[in-house]
KETORVO-782585 format. One record per residue (C-alpha): residue number from 1; residue in three letters; x, y, z. Coordinates in steps of 0.05 Angstrom, whole numbers, plus 5000, padded with zeros to 4 digits. Example, Ala and Ser with C-alpha at 12.3 -4.5 7.8 and 13.67 -1.06 7.14 Angstrom:
2
{node 1; ALA; {5246; 4910; 5156}}
{node 2; SER; {5273; 4979; 5143}}
This chain:
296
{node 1; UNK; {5466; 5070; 4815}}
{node 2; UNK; {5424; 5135; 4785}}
{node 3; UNK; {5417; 5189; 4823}}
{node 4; UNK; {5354; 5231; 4806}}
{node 5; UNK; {5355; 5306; 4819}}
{node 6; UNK; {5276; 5322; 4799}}
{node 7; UNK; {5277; 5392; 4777}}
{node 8; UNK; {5362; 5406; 4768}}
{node 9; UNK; {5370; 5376; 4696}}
{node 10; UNK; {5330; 5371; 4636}}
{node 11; UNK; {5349; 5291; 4641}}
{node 12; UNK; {5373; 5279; 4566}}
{node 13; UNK; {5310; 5301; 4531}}
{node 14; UNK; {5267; 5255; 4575}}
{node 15; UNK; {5194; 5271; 4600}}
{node 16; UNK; {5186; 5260; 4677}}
{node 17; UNK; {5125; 5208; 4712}}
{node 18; UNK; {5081; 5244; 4766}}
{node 19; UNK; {5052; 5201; 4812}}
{node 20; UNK; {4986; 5236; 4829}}
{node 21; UNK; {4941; 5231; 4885}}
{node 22; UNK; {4878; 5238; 4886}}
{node 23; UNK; {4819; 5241; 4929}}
{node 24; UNK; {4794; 5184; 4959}}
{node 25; UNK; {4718; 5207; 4964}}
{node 26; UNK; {4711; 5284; 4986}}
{node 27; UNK; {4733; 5320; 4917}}
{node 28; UNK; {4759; 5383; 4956}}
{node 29; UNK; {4816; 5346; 4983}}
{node 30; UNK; {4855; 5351; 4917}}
{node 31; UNK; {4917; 5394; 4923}}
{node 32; UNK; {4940; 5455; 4883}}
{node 33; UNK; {4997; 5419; 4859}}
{node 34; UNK; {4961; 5360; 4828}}
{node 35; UNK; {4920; 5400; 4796}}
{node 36; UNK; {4968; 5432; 4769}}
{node 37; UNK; {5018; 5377; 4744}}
{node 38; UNK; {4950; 5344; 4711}}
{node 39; UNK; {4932; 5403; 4678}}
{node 40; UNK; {4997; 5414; 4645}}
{node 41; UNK; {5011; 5339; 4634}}
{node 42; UNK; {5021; 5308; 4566}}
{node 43; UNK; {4987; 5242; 4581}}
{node 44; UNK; {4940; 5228; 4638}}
{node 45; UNK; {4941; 5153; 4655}}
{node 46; UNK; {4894; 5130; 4693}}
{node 47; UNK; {4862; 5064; 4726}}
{node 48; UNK; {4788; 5080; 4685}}
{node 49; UNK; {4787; 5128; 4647}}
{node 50; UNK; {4713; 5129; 4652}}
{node 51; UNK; {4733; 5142; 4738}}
{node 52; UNK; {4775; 5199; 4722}}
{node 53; UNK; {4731; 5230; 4668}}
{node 54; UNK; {4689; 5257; 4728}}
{node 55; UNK; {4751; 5288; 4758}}
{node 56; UNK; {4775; 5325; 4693}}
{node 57; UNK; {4707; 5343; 4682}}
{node 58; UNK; {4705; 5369; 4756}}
{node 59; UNK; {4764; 5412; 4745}}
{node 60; UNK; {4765; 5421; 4680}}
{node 61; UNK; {4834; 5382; 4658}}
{node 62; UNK; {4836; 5363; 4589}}
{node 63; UNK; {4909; 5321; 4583}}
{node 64; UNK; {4896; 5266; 4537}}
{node 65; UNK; {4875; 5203; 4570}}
{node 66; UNK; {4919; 5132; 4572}}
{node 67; UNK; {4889; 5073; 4601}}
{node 68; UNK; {4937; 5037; 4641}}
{node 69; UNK; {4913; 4980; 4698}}
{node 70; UNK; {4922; 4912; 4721}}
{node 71; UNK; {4897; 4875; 4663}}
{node 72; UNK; {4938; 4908; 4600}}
{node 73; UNK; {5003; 4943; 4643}}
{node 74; UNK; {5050; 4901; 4606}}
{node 75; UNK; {5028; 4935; 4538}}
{node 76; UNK; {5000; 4988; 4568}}
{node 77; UNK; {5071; 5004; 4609}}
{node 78; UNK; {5120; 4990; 4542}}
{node 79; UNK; {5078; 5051; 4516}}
{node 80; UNK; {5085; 5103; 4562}}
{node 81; UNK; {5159; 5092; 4579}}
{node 82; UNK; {5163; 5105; 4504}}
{node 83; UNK; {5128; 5165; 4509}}
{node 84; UNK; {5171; 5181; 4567}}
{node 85; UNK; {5237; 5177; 4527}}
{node 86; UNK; {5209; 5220; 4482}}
{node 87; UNK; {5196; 5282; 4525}}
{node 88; UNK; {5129; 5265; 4546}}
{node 89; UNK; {5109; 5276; 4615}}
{node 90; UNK; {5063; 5227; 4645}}
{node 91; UNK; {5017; 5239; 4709}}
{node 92; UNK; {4995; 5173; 4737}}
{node 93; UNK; {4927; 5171; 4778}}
{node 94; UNK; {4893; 5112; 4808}}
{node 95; UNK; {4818; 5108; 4817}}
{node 96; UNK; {4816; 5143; 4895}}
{node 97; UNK; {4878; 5150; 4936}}
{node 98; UNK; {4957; 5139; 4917}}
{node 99; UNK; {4978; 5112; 4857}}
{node 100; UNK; {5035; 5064; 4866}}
{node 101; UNK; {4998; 5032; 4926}}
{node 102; UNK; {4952; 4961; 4926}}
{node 103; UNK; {4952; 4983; 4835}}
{node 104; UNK; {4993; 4979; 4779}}
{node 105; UNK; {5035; 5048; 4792}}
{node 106; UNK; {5085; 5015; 4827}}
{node 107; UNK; {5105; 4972; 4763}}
{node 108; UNK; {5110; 5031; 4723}}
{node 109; UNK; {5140; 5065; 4767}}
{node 110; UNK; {5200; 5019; 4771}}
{node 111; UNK; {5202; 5008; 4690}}
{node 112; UNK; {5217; 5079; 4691}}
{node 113; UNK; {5275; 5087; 4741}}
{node 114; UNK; {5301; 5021; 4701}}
{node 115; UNK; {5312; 5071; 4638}}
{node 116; UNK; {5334; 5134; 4680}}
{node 117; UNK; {5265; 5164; 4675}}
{node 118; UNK; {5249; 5214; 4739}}
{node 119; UNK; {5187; 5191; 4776}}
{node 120; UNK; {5163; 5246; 4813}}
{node 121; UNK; {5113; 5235; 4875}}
{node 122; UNK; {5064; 5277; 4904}}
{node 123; UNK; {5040; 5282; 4977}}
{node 124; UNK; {4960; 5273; 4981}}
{node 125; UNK; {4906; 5227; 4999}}
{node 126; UNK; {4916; 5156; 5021}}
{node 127; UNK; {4863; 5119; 5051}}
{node 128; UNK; {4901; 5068; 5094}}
{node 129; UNK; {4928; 5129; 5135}}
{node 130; UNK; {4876; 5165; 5135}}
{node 131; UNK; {4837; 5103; 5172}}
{node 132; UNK; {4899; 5093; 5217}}
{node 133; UNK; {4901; 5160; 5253}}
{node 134; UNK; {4831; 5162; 5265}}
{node 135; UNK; {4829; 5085; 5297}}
{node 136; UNK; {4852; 5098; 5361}}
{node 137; UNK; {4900; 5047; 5349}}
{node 138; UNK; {4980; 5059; 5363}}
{node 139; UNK; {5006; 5092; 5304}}
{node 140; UNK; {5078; 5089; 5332}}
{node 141; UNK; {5104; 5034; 5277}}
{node 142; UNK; {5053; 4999; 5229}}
{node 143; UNK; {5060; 4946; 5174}}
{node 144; UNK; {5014; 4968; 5113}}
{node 145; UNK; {4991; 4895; 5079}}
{node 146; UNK; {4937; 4914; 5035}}
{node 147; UNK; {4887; 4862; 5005}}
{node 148; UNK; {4904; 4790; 5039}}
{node 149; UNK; {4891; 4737; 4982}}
{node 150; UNK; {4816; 4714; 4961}}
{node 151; UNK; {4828; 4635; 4976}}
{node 152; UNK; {4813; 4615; 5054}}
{node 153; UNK; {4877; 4569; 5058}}
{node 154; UNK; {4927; 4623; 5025}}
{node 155; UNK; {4892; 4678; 5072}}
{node 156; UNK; {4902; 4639; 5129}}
{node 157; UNK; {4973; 4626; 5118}}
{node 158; UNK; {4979; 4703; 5109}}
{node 159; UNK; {4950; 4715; 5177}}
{node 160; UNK; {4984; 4667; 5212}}
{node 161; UNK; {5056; 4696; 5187}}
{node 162; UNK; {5025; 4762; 5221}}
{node 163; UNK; {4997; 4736; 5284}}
{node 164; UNK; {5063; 4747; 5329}}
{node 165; UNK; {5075; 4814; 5294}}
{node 166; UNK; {5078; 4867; 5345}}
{node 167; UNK; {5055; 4925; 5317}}
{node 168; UNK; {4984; 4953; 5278}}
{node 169; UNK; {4975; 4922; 5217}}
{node 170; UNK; {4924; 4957; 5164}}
{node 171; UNK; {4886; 4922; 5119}}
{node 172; UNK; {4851; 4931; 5055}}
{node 173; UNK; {4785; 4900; 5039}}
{node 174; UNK; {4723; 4897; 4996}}
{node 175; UNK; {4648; 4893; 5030}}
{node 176; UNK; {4638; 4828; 4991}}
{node 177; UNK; {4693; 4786; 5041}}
{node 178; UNK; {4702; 4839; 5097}}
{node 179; UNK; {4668; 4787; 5149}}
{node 180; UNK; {4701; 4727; 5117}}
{node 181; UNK; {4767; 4764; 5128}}
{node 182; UNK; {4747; 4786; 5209}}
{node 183; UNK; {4721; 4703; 5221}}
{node 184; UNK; {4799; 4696; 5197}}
{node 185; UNK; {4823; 4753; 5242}}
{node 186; UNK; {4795; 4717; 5304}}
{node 187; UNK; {4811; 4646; 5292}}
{node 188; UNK; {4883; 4664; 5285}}
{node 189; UNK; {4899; 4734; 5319}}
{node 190; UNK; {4848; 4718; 5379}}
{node 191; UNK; {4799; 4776; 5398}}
{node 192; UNK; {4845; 4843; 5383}}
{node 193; UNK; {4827; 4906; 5385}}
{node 194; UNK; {4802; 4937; 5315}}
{node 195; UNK; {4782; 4985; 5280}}
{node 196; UNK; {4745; 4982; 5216}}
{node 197; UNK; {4724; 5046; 5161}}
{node 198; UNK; {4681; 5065; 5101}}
{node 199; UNK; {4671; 5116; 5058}}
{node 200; UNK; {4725; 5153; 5079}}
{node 201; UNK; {4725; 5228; 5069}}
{node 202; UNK; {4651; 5216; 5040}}
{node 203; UNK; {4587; 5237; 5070}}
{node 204; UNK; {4566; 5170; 5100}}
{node 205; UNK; {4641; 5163; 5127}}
{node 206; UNK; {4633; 5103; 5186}}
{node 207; UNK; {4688; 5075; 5233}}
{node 208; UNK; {4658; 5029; 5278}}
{node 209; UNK; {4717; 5009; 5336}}
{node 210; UNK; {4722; 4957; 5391}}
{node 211; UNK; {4746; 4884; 5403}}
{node 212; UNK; {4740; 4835; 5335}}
{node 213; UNK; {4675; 4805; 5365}}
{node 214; UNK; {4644; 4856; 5375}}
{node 215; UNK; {4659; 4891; 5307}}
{node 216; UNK; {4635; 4823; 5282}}
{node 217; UNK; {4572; 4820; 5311}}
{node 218; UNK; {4548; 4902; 5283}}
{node 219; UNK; {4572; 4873; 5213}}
{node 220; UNK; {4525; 4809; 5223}}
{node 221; UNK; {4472; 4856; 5254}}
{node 222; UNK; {4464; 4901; 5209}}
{node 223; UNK; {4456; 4910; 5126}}
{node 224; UNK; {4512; 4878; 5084}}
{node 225; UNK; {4561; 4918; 5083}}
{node 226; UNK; {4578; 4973; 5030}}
{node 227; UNK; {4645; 5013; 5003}}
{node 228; UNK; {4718; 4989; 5015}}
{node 229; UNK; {4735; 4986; 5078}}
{node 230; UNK; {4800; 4996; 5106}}
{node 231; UNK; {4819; 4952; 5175}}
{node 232; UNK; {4861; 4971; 5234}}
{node 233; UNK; {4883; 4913; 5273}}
{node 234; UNK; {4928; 4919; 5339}}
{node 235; UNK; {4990; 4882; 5344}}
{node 236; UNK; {5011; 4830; 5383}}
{node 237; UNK; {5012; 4852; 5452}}
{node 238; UNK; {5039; 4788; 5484}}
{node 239; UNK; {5103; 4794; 5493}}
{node 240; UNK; {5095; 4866; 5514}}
{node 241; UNK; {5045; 4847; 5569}}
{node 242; UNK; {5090; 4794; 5598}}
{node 243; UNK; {5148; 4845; 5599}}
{node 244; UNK; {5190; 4800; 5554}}
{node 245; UNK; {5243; 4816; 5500}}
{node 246; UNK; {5235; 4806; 5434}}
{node 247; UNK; {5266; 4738; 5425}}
{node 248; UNK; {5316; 4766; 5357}}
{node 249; UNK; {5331; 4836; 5390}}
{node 250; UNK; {5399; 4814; 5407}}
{node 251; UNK; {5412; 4790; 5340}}
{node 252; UNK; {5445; 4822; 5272}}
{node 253; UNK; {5405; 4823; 5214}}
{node 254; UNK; {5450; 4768; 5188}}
{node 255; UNK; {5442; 4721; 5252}}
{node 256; UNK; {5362; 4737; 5245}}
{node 257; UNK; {5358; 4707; 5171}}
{node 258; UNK; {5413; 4656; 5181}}
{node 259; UNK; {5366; 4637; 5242}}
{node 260; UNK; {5303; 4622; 5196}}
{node 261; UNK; {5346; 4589; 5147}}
{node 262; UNK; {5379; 4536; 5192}}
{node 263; UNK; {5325; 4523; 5235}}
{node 264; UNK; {5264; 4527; 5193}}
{node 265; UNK; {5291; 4505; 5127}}
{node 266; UNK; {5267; 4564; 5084}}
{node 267; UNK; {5304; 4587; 5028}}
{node 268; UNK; {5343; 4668; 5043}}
{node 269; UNK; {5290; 4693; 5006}}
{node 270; UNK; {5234; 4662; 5047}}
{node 271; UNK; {5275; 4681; 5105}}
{node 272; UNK; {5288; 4748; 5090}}
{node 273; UNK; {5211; 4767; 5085}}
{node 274; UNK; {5196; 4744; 5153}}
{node 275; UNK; {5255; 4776; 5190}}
{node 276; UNK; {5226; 4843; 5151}}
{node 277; UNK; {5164; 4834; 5177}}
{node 278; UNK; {5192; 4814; 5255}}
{node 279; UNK; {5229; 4878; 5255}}
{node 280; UNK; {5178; 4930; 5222}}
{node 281; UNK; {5231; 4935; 5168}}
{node 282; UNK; {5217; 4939; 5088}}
{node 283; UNK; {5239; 4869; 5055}}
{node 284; UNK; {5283; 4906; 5018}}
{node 285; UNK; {5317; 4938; 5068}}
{node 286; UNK; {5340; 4866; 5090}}
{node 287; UNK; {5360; 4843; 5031}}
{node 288; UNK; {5403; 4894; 5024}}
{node 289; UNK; {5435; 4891; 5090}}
{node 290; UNK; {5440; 4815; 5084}}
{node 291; UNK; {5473; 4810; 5019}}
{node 292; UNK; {5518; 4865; 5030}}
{node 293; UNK; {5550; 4828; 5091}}
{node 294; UNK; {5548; 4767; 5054}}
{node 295; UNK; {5592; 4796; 4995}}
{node 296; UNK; {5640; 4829; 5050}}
């Protein structure tokens, strides 16, 4: 156990990691906190630093740049906790958006609270919530899953995992298998309700909502598509419609995972991701309560 207190202790000589937003298209969307925390930054690690050359230029930061991505975080990590434990503070950006989320950050991120390193977050722009509360989808409880995998047969066993979820699930996904991913969408949620968004923030900013079909048809009708696009699909509304109860809701947490394990044959780790995603609950958060009943 570590508890962190971010600005009460000068944390044995260490530097501190900000995790920095920033925007995901419309540059005046930056806050007056990031800017500040990357202007006074040691290092400034970032996705491409080509990318966020353009921002310091914008606003004239000048922290010394650190490349740190998917392809050389290993090295690229070791380096910057080492900087870290030698007073350096390190703000972590991501090309657009939230660093920590569908990137690298989070890795880092966790090598640091591994040696007692603050990581500090700031609030600011994330594009999968920015496409929720504009999708006229419910917002009540969501599942954020990101990009589902590239291969057909491992996407559709993604999706089908999801299908009985009950609540809005939001999507990543690039313009190159955005229509691939919707022809998946239909053949195993049925014809939902969605909502799909480009460009966010930007001046050609685009949502285009209705059924799956019909979202299908203006991509098919149209140019290919351009710019990530984030997609809001409604949940499962079958059970609700019928007036039914959630078939685990009178169970515990353990019952729920002992469930999947005795009657599906998974192992508790197999187990324990689907009863987080049948309850809207992080994986982690089951683990925890699982394994701490266990060891009672």
């Amino acid at each position: 156990m570590w508890e962190q207190r971010s600005f009460q202790s000068d944390h044995e000589g260490k530097g501190s990691l900000f995790l920095v937003p920033t925007p995901i298209g419309n540059l005046d969307d930056i806050t007056y906190r990031a800017l500040e925390v990357l202007k006074k930054a040691d290092i400034l690690a970032a996705e491409d630093t080509r990318h966020t050359m353009k921002l310091c230029s914008h606003f004239d930061i000048h922290a010394p740049l650190f490349s740190y991505h998917e392809h050389n975080k290993k090295t690229s990590g070791t380096k910057l906790v080492a900087e870290l434990e030698n007073g350096k503070n390190v703000a972590l950006v991501t090309d657009a958006g939230t660093p920590g989320i569908s990137d690298p950050g989070a890795d880092l991120a966790a090598a640091c609270i591994a040696h007692e390193i603050p990581v500090v977050p700031l609030p600011g722009a994330n594009a999968a919530i920015t496409g929720l509360i504009a999708s006229g989808i419910s917002t009540d409880h969501f599942l954020f899953y990101g990009f589902l995998p590239r291969a057909k047969k491992e996407r559709g066993q993604a999706l089908d995992a999801l299908k009985k979820f009950p609540y809005t699930v939001i999507f990543y996904e690039s313009p190159f298998r955005v229509k691939e991913t919707l022809k998946d969408l239909y053949d195993v949620f049925g014809n939902r309700r969605i909502a799909i968004s480009r460009e966010l923030t930007k001046r050609y900013e685009t949502f285009v909502r209705g059924t799956i079909d019909e979202v299908l048809a203006f991509l098919n009708s149209g140019e290919a598509p351009k710019g990530e696009f984030c997609v809001i699909v409604d949940g499962n509304r079958e059970l609700e419609e019928r007036g039914e109860e959630l078939w685990w809701s009178t169970l515990t947490v353990q019952e729920h995972v002992d469930h999947y394990i005795r009657n599906k044959q998974v192992t508790s780790k197999e187990a324990i991701k689907q009863v987080a995603l049948d309850r809207a609950q992080p994986k982690r958060e089951i683990y925890g309560i699982y394994h701490q009943i266990e060891n009672e």
